[in-house]
C-alpha positions in Angstrom: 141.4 -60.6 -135.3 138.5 -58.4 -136.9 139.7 -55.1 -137.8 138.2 -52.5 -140.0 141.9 -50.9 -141.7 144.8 -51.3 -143.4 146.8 -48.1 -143.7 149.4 -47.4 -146.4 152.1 -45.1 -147.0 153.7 -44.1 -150.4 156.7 -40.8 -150.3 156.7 -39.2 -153.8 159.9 -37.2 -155.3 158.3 -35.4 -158.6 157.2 -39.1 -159.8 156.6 -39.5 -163.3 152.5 -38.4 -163.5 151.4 -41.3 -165.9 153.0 -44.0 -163.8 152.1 -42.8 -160.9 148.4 -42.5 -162.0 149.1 -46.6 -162.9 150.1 -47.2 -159.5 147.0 -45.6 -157.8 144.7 -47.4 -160.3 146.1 -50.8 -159.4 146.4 -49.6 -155.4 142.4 -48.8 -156.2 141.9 -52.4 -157.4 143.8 -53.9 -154.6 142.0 -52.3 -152.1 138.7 -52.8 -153.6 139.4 -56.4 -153.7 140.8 -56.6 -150.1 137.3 -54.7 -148.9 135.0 -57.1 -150.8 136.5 -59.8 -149.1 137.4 -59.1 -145.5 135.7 -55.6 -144.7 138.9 -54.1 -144.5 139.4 -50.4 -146.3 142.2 -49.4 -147.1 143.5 -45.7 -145.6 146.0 -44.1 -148.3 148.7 -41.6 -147.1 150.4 -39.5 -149.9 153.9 -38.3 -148.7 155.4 -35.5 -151.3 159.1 -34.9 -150.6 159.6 -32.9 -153.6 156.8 -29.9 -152.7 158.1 -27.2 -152.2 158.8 -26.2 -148.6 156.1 -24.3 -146.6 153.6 -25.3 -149.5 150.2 -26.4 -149.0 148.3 -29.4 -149.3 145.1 -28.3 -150.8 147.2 -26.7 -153.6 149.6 -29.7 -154.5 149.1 -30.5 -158.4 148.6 -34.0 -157.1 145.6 -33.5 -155.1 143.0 -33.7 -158.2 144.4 -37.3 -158.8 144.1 -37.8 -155.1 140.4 -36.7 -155.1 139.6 -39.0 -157.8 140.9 -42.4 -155.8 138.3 -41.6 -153.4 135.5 -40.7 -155.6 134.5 -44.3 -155.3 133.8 -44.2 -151.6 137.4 -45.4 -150.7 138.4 -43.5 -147.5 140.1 -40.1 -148.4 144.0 -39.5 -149.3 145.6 -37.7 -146.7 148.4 -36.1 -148.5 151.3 -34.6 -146.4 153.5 -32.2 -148.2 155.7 -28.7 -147.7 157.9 -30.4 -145.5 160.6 -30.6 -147.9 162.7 -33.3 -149.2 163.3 -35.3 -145.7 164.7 -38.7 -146.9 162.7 -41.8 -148.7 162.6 -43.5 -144.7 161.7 -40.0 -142.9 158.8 -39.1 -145.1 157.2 -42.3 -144.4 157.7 -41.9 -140.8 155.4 -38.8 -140.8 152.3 -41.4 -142.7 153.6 -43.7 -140.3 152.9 -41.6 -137.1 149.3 -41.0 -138.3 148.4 -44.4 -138.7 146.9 -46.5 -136.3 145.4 -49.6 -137.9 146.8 -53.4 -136.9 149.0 -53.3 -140.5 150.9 -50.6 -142.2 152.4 -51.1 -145.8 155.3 -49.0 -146.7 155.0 -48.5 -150.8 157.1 -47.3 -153.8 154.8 -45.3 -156.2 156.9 -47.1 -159.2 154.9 -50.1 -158.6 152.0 -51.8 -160.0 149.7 -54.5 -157.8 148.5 -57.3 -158.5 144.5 -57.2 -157.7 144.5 -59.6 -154.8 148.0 -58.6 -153.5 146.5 -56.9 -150.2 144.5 -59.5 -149.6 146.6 -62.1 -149.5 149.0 -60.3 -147.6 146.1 -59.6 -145.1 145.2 -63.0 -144.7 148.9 -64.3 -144.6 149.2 -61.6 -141.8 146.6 -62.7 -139.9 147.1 -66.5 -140.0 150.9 -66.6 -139.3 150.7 -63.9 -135.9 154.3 -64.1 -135.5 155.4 -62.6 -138.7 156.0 -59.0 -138.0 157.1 -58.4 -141.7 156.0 -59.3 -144.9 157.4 -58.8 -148.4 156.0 -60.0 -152.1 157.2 -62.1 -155.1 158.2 -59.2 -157.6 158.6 -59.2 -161.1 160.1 -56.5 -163.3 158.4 -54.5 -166.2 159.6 -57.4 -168.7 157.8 -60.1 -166.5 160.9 -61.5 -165.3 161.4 -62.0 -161.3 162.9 -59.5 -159.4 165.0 -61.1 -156.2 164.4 -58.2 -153.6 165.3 -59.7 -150.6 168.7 -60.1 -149.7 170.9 -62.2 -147.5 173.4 -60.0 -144.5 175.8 -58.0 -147.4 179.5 -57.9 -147.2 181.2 -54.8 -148.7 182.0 -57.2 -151.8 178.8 -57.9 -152.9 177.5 -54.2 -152.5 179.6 -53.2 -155.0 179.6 -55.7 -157.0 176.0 -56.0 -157.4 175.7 -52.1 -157.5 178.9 -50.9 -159.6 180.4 -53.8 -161.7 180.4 -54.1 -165.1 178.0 -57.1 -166.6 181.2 -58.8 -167.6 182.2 -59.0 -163.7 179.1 -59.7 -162.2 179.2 -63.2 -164.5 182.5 -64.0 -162.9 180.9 -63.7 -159.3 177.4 -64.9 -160.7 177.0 -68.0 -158.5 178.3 -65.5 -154.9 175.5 -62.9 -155.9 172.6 -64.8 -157.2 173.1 -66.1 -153.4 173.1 -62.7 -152.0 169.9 -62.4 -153.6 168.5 -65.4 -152.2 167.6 -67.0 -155.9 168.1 -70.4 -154.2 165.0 -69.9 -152.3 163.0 -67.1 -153.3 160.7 -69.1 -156.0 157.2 -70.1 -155.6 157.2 -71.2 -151.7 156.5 -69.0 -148.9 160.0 -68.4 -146.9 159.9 -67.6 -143.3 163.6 -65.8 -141.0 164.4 -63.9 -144.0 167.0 -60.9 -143.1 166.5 -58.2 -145.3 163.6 -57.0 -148.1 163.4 -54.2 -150.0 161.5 -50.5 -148.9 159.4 -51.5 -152.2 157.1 -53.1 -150.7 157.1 -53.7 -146.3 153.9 -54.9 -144.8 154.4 -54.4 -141.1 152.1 -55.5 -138.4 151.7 -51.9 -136.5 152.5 -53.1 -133.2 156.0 -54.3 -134.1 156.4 -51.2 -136.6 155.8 -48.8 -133.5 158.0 -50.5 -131.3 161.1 -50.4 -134.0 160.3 -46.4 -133.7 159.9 -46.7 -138.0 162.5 -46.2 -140.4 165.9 -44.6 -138.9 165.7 -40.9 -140.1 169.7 -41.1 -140.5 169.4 -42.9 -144.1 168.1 -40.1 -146.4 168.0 -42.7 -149.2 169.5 -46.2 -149.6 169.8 -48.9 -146.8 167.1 -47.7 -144.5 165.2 -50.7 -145.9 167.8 -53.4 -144.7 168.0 -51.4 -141.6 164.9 -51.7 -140.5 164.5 -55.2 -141.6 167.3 -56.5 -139.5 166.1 -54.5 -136.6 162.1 -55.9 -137.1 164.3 -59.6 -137.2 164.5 -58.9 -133.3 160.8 -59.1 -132.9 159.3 -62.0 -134.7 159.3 -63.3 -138.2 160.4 -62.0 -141.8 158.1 -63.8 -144.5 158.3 -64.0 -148.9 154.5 -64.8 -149.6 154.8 -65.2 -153.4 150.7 -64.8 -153.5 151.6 -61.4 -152.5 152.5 -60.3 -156.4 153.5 -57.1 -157.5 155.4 -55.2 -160.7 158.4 -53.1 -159.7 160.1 -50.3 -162.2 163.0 -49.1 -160.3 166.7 -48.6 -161.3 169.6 -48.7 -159.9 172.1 -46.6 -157.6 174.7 -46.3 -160.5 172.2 -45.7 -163.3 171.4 -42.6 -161.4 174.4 -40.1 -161.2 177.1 -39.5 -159.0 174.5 -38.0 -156.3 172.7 -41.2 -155.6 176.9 -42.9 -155.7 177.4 -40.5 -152.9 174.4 -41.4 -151.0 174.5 -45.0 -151.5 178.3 -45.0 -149.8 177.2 -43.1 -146.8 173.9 -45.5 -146.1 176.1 -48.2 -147.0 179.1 -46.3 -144.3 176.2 -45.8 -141.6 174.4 -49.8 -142.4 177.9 -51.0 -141.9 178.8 -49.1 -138.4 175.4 -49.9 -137.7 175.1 -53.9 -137.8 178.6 -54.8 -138.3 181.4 -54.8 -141.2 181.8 -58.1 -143.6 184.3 -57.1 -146.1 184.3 -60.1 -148.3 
């Protein structure tokens, strides 16, 4: 299949400026890299949740950055913004809706590619036409591996993995390094995964339009496992470990007693959704 886009989404909430700056240098390279070798551009939508409502896009203080991703005859950045704060899964939705090419990639902003990252998920995408969903091999700001994808939860190993102290998660070490999939998730590509993190989410369009996107209910938390067991439905969940990328994000708990609160009512909704597993 010949095809002259891939379009990607990223939903900002005031992000730190020099990190996000990172980010857009190594999206630049990425896309640079996947253009040189397929064709492909790469169309960039800007989400930012945490404008203030009614404002507008030309006067955003993250337009100059903006401007200067395309200064080197990458498509524009369509940045949407005075919407409000709508949810991490919502705000996507409205890059989503725009976006037409064969592949969409839903982004965090607190990542960092590796150069040939779109490209090999490109290629993986269009060899292997039955995966609908593709996520990366991740690594932390340390170097160390990140296990993003995740086996079905119960309630047990939500809050373990989320609240315990280090001192319990080393009793139930061997139960969550299985949740996260450590078993498998090494160096191999892994096909009928179940869930993968909102991080990173290369969707083939066709089966991203047919899931309707993200379900606007999750305003943060869980809409990522959501929508990865609904995409299970439609064809295959892939780990392509040539697909590389750094992640810096933290943790529900780290985060205050709002982000507690939201996390038990995505984990409430997930639950009612796709069926309770207490232990």
């Amino acid at each position: 299949m010949t095809a002259t886009f891939l379009d990607l989404s990223v939903v900002l909430y005031h992000p730190d400026p020099d990190l996000l700056a990172r980010s857009l240098a190594t999206i630049a390279a990425a896309a640079d890299r996947l253009a040189e070798g397929t064709g492909v551009q790469t169309r960039l939508w800007i989400v930012d949740n945490g404008a203030p409502k009614g404002s507008e896009p030309a006067a955003n203080p993250f337009r100059p950055l903006l401007d200067r991703y395309a200064e080197a005859g990458r498509p524009p950045v369509t940045l949407i913004a005075g919407h409000g704060n709508v949810g991490y899964g919502a705000g996507h939705n409205l890059a989503i809706r725009q976006g037409d090419a064969p592949y969409h990639l839903i982004l965090n902003y607190d990542i960092l590619l590796e150069p040939d990252a779109l490209l090999a998920g490109w290629r993986y995408m269009e060899a292997h036409p039955r995966t609908v969903l593709l996520t990366p091999k991740v690594f932390g700001p340390s170097g160390e591996q990140e296990f993003l994808c995740k086996r079905r939860p119960t309630v047990l190993d939500l809050g373990l993995r989320a609240f315990a102290p280090a001192s319990v998660k080393r009793m139930f070490a061997k139960r969550l390094n299985r949740y996260e999939m450590r078993d498998v998730t090494g160096d191999s590509v892994v096909t009928g995964l179940e869930q993968v993190s909102g991080a990173f989410m290369l969707f083939r369009r066709d089966a991203l339009t047919r899931l309707g996107g993200f379900d606007d209910g999750y305003f943060l938390y869980f809409e990522d496992f959501d929508l990865s067991r609904r995409a299970m439905a439609l064809g295959e969940i892939a780990y392509v470990p040539d697909v590389r990328m750094v992640h810096f994000g933290g943790k529900a708990a780290r985060k205050g007693r709002a982000h507690i609160r939201m996390f038990a009512r995505s984990a409430l909704r997930f639950f009612n959704t796709h069926g309770w597993r207490l232990v």
